[in-house]
N, C-alpha and C positions, 0 to 999 in steps of 0.2 A: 310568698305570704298572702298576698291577694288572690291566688289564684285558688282558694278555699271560700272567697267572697263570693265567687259565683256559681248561682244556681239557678235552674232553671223554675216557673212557675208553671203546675197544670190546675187548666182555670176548666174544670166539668162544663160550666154551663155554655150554653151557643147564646152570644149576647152580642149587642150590640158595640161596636169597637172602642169608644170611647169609652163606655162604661171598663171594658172589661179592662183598659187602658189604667184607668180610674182604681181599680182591683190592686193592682200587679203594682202599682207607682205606691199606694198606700201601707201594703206589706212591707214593700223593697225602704220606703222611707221609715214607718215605723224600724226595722233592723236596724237603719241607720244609727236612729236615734238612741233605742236599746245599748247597745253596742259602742257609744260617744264617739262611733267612726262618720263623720259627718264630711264629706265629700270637699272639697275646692270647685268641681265641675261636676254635673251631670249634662249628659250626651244622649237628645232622644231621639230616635229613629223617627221622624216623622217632622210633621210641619206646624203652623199656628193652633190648629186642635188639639193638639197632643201638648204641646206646650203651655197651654190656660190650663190643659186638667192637672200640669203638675204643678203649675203655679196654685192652684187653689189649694192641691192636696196636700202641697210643703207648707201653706199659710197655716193649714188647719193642724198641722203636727208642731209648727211652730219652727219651723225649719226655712224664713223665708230669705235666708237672708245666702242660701247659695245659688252658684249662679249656674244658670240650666241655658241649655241649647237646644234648638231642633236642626236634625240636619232632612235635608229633604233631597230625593232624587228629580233628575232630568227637569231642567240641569239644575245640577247639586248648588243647592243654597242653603245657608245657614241664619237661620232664623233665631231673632233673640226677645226675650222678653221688652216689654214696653215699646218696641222700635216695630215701626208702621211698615218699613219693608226690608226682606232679607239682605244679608250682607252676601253677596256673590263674590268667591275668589277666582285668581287665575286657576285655568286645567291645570296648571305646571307647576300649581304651587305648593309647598311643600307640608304649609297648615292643611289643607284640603286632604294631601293624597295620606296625611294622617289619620285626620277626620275618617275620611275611606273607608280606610283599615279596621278602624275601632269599629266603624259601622258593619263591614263587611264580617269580622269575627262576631259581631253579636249574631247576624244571620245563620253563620255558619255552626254557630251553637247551639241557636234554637232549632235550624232543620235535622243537625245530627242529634236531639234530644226525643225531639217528636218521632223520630227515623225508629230510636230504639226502642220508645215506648210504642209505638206499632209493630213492632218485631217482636218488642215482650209479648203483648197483647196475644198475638198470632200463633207463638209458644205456650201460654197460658190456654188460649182455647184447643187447642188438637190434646194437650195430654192429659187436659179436664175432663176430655170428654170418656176418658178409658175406665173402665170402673177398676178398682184397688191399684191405680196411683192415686196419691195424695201428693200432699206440698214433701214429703222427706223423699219418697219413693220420685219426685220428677224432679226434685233436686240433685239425683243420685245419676238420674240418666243425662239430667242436662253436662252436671260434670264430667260422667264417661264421656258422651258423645257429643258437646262441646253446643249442639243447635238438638231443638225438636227436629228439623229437616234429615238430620243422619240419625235420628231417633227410628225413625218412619224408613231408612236405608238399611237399617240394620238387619242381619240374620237373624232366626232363633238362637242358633247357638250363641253368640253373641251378648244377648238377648240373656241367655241363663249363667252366661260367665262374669255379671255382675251381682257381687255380693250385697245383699238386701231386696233384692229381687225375685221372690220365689217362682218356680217353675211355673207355676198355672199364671200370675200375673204376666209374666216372660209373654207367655203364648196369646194372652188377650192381645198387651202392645200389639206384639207378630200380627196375628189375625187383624186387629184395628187398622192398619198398613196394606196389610195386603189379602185384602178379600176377595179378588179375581185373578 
């Protein structure tokens, strides 16, 4: 059921961290609120900066009354509102290697997220650049051949054995591919 709660955010602008910290915390809490799914905890990736910007931004939604963490690396402490210094656990201890975890899959979601939007990206531009594909026609190749990369491996023949793909288009792909 929660695992439809998460998504990921693409923030355009090159900004300065906090701010864009600032961004991402004020959407994610507006949802909250929308939605009267209002958290017990929130868990931030980071340290006492991170943690004033979501304290202000949950004051300002009116959300102030959950309770937020920072967890921070080397060595891993966790930081909490109003308290002047982090709470440090044991390495071996079992709240921690939770903490971790939660920590550890938010990273591994955000770098597998940005992973495929660079991968889209890179698919978007090579069969953009073909003139008569469009979005139906590179939809049609991506489905046959699964990547733009075996797009660009493929034969002619191949190439004209996809239905909606007319012959002359076939041959630009080909040629676009392989010009030498």
């Amino acid at each position: 059921r929660f695992k439809k709660l998460v998504y990921p955010y693409k923030i355009d602008e090159k900004t300065y961290k906090y701010k864009k910290d600032n961004k991402v915390y004020k959407k994610e809490y507006k949802e909250f609120n929308a939605f009267d799914l209002i958290p017990d905890l929130v868990i931030i990736d980071g340290g006492k900066g991170q943690l004033q910007i979501t304290k202000r931004v949950l004051k300002e939604l009116g959300l102030e009354n959950i309770f937020v963490i920072g967890l921070s690396k080397k060595p891993d402490k966790i930081h909490l509102l109003n308290k002047k210094y982090p709470l440090i656990l044991k390495k071996n201890s079992s709240a921690l290697l939770l903490l971790k975890n939660i920590r550890d899959e938010a990273h591994r979601f955000a770098i597998s997220y940005h992973r495929n939007l660079r991968n889209k990206d890179m698919i978007t531009s090579i069969l953009d650049k073909i003139y008569g594909v469009g979005p139906k026609r590179k939809a049609k190749l991506i489905k046959h051949f699964s990547s733009a990369e075996y797009v660009a491996k493929a034969t002619l023949q191949e190439l004209y054995d996809i239905k909606g793909i007319p012959s002359k288009v076939a041959q630009r792909i080909y040629r676009h591919f392989h010009r030498f």
